[in-house]
C-alpha positions in Angstrom: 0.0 0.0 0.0 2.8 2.1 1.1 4.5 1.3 -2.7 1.8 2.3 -4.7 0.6 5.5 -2.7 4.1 6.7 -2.8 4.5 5.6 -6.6 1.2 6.6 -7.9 1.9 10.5 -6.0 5.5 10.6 -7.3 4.6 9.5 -11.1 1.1 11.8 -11.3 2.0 14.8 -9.7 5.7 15.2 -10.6 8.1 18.1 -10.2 10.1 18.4 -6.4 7.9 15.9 -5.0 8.8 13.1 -7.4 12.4 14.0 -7.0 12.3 13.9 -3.0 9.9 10.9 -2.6 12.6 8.8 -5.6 15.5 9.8 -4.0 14.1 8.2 -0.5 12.9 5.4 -2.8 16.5 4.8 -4.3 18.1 5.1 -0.5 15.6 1.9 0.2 16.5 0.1 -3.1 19.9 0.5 -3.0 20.7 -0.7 0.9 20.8 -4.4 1.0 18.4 -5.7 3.3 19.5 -8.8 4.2 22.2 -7.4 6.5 19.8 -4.5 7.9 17.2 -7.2 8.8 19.9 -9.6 10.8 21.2 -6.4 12.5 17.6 -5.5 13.6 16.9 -8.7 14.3 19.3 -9.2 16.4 19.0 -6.3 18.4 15.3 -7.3 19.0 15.7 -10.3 20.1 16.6 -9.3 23.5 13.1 -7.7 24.0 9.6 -9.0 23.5 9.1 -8.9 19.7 5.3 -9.2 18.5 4.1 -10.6 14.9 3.4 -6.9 14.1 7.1 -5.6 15.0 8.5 -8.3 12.4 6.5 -7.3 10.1 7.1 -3.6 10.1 11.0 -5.0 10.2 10.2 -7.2 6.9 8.1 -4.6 5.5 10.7 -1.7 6.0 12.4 -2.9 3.1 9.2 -4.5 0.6 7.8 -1.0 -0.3 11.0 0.3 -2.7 10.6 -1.8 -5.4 6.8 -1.4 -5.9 6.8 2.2 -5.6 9.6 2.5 -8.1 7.7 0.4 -10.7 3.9 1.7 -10.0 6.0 5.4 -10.8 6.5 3.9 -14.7 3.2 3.1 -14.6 1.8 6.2 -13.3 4.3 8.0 -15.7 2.9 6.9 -18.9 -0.7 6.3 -18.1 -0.9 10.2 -17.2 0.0 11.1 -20.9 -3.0 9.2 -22.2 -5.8 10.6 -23.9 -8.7 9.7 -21.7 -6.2 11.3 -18.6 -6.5 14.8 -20.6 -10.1 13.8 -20.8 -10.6 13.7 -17.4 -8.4 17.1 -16.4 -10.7 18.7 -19.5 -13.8 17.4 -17.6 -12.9 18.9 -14.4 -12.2 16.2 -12.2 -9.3 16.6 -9.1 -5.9 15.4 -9.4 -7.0 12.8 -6.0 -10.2 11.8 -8.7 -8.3 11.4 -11.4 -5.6 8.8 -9.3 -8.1 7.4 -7.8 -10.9 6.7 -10.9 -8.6 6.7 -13.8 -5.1 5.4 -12.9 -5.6 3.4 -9.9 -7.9 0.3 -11.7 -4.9 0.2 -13.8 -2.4 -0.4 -11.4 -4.9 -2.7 -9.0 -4.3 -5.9 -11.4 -0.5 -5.3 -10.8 -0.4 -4.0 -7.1 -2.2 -6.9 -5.9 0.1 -9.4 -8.0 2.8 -7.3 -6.4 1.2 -7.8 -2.7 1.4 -11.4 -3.3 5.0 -11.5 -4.2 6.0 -9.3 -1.6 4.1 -11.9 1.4 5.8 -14.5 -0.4 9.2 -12.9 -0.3 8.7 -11.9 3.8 8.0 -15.8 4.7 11.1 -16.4 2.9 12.9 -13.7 4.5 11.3 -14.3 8.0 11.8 -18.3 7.6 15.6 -17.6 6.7 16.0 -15.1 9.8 14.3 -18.2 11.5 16.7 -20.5 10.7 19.6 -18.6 11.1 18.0 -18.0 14.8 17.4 -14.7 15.0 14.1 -14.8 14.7 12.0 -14.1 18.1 11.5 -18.1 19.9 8.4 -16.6 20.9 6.7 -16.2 17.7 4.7 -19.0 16.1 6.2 -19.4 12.5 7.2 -22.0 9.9 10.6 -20.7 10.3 10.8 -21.2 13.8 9.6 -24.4 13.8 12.2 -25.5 11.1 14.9 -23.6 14.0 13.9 -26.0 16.2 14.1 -28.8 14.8 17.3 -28.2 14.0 18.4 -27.2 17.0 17.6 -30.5 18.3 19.1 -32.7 15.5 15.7 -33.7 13.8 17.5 -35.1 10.6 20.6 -36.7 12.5 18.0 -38.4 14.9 15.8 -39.5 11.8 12.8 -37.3 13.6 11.4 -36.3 9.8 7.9 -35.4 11.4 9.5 -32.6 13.4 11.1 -31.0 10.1 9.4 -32.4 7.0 5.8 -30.5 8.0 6.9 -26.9 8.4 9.5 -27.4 5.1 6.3 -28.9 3.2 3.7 -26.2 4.5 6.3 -23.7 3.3 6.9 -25.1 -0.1 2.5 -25.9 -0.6 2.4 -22.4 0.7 4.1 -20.8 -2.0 3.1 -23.0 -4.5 -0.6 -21.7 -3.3 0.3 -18.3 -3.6 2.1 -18.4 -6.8 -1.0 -20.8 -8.2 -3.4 -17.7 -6.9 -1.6 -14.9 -8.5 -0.9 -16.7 -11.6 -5.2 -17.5 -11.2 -6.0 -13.8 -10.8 -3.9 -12.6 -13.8 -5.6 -15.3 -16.2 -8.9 -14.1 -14.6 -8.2 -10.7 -15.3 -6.7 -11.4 -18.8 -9.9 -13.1 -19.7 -12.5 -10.7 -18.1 -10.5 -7.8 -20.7 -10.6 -10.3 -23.4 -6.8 -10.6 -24.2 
């Protein structure tokens, strides 16, 4: 959401603002998260972390990209002719985002959302297994940390790792399967 508000105002409305809000956009793309989000990690582990404080730690990092690409978008849709048709008609520049643009980039943002929830349970399950993920949050990763920790494969214990490996690998295959769904969908409702 936080992508394609930020892209959608930088690409339609132009000028300083676009400048300022891509120049915090490249600062985001260009620092490697990985690093940032062991650091943090790390330093949270000592407190009580919550579901919702991983998530704005995961999230942090998620919104660049998106924002970036929804700019393109919003950069050439706003030199089509039924844009002009809508400024000539007298509708806002919030109506014109919002009625015009936005439907356009919905197909795409929620494609986006999906790949970006698919690339935070890798990154969580990674920070999981690396053990620097919170013990006290319930999470695939977590659950593949301990097993580990307590020598599920050398011990031949394949129920305490195989499940959370599996529900990882059906989950993304489910994700993937209900993008890939949508866009087909959406292909077929515009008759392409």
């Amino acid at each position: 959401v936080v992508g394609v508000f930020v892209g959608l105002v930088s690409g339609f409305v132009g000028g300083t603002l676009d400048r300022v809000l891509m120049l915090i956009t490249d600062t985001f793309v260009v620092i490697p998260s990985l690093p940032v989000l062991i650091l943090m990690t790390a330093l949270m582990k000592g407190s009580s972390s919550t579901v919702i404080l991983m998530a704005l730690v995961l999230a942090m990092f998620a919104w660049a990209w998106p924002s970036r690409q929804i700019r393109s978008m919003a950069l050439t849709l706003k030199e089509r002719d039924f844009i002009h048709t809508a400024w000539f008609s007298g509708e806002g520049t919030v109506q014109v985002v919002v009625t015009e643009i936005l439907p356009f980039a919905l197909t795409w943002s929620l494609s986006n959302f999906m790949n970006a929830t698919l690339s935070a349970i890798g990154s969580e399950s990674s920070l999981a297994v690396l053990g620097l993920s919170p013990a006290n949050l319930v999470s695939l990763g977590n659950m593949i940390q301990w097993a580990r920790n307590y020598n599920a494969i050398m011990a031949g214990r394949w129920n305490w790792i195989l499940p959370p490996i599996l529900a990882t690998v059906v989950l993304f295959v489910g994700l993937f399967m209900l993008i890939t769904g949508y866009n087909d969908y959406m292909s077929m409702k515009r008759g392409r």
